[in-house]
C-alpha positions as CSV (number, residue, x, y, z in Angstrom):
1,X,27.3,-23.3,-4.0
2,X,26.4,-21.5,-7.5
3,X,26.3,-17.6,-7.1
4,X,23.0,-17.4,-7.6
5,X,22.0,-20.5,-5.0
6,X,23.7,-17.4,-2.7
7,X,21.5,-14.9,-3.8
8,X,18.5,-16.6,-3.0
9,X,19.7,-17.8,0.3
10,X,20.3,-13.9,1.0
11,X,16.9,-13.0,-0.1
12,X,15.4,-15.1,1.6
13,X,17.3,-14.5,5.3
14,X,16.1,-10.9,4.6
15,X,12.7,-11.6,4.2
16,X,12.3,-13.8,7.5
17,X,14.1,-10.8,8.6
18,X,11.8,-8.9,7.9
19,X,8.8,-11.2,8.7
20,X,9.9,-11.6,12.5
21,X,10.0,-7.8,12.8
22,X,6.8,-7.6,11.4
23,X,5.8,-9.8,14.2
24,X,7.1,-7.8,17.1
25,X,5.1,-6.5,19.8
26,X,5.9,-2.9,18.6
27,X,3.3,-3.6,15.4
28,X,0.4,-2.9,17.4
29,X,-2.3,-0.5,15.5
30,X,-2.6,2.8,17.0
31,X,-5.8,4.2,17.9
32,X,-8.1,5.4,15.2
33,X,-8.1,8.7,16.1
34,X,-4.8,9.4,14.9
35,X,-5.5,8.2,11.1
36,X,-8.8,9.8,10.3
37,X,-7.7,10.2,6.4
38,X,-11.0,8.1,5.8
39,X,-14.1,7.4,7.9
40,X,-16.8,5.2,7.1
41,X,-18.8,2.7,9.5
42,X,-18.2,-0.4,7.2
43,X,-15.5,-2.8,9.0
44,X,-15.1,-5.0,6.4
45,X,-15.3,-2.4,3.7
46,X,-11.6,-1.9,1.7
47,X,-11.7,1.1,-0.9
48,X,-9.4,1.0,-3.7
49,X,-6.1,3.4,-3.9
50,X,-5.7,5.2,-7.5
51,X,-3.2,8.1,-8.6
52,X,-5.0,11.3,-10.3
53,X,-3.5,10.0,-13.5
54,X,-6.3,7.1,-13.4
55,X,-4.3,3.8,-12.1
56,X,-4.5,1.5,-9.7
57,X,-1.2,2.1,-6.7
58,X,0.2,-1.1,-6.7
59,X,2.7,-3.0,-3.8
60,X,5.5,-5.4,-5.2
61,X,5.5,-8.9,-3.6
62,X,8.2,-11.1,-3.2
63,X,6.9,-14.6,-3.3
64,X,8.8,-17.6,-2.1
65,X,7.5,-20.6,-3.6
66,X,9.5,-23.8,-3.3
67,X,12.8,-23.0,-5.2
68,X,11.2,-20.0,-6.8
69,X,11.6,-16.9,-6.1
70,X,9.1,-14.4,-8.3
71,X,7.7,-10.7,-7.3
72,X,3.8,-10.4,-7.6
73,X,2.1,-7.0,-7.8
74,X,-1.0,-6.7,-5.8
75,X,-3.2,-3.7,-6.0
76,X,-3.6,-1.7,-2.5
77,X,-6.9,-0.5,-0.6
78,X,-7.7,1.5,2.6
79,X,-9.9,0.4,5.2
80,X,-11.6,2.2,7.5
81,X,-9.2,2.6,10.2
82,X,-6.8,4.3,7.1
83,X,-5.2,1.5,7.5
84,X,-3.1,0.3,4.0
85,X,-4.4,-3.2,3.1
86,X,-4.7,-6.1,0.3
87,X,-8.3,-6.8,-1.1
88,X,-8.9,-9.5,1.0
89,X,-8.2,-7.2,4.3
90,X,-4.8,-8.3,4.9
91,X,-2.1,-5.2,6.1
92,X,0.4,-4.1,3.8
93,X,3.6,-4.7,5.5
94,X,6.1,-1.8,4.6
95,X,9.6,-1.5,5.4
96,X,11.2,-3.4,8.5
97,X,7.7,-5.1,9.3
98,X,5.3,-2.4,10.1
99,X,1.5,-1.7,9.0
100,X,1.0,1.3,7.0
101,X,-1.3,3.5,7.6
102,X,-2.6,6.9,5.5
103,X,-3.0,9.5,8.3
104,X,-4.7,13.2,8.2
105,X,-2.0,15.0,6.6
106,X,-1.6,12.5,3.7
107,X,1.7,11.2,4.8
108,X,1.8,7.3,4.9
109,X,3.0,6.5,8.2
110,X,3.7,3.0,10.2
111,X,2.5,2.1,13.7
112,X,5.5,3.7,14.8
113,X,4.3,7.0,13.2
114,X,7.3,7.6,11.2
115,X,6.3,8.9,7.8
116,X,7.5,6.1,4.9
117,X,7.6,7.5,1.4
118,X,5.9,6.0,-1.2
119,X,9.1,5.4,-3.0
120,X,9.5,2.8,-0.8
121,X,6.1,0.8,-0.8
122,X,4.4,1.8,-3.5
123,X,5.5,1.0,-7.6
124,X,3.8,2.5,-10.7
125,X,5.0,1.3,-13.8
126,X,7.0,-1.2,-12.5
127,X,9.2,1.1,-10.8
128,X,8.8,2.9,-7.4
129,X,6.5,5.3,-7.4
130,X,7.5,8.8,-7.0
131,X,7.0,10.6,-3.3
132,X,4.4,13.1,-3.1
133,X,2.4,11.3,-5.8
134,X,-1.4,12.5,-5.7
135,X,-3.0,9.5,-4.5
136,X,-7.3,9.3,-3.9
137,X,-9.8,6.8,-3.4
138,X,-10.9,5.1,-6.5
139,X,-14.8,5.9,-5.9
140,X,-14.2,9.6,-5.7
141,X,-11.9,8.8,-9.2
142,X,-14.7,7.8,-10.9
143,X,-17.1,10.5,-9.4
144,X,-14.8,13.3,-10.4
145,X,-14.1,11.7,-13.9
146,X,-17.7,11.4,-14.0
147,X,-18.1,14.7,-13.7
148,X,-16.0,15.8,-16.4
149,X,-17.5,13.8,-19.2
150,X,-20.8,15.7,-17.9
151,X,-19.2,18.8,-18.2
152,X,-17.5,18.3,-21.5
153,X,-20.7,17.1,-23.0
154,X,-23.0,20.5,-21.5
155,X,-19.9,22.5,-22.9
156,X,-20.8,21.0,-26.6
């Protein structure tokens, strides 16, 4: 086999890996009450994540297609449980297979409750994004940036 025929056998044993832990019994959501960074009555409501510096926090994808083997970067939301999710409700799956969840004291944590840094799920600029990065929901972005352009137009 080529080198790189290696490679992509290895990437892909890791992410089945990681797929069948994802699937273990231990991946069961904890109880709301635990997670109350957000609370709205909406089920099927997802709110976008942004940073204070005004982008959207994205999750790197890897994609198996066939042969191919490509990373796709999908923006991240928040539902109401504070669970971490895709648009279309589906969880984000962090490291070793767990749901992530943003919890009270903004720590991103899995169903395990052990904190994971954002370093490790999230990437901004195509590289990961930094822990401790100031992270809100988009709808208050735009209300406090909102805001601002009022002020700075009363201030002229």
């Amino acid at each position: 086999m080529a080198p790189s025929m290696n490679n992509k056998l290895s990437i892909l044993a890791f992410v089945t890996l990681i797929m069948l832990v994802g699937c273990s019994e231990n991946n069961v959501p904890p109880k709301i009450e635990i997670f109350p960074m957000v609370s709205w009555k909406e089920q099927g409501l997802v709110k976008q994540l942004y940073i204070y510096g005004g982008g959207p926090v994205i999750k790197k994808d890897i994609v198996i297609d066939g042969r191919q083997i490509r990373t796709v970067s999908n923006t991240v939301y928040i539902n109401y449980e504070s669970q971490i999710v895709y648009k279309d409700g589906t969880p984000v799956v962090g490291p070793f297979g767990y749901y992530v969840y943003w919890e009270k004291e903004g720590r991103f944590v899995n169903t395990q409750y052990r904190q994971i840094h954002e370093s490790r799920i999230f990437a901004l600029n195509d590289k990961p994004m930094p822990d401790n990065t100031a992270i809100l929901i988009k709808t208050y972005f735009d209300e406090a940036k909102t805001d601002y352009q009022l002020r700075q137009k009363r201030a002229l």
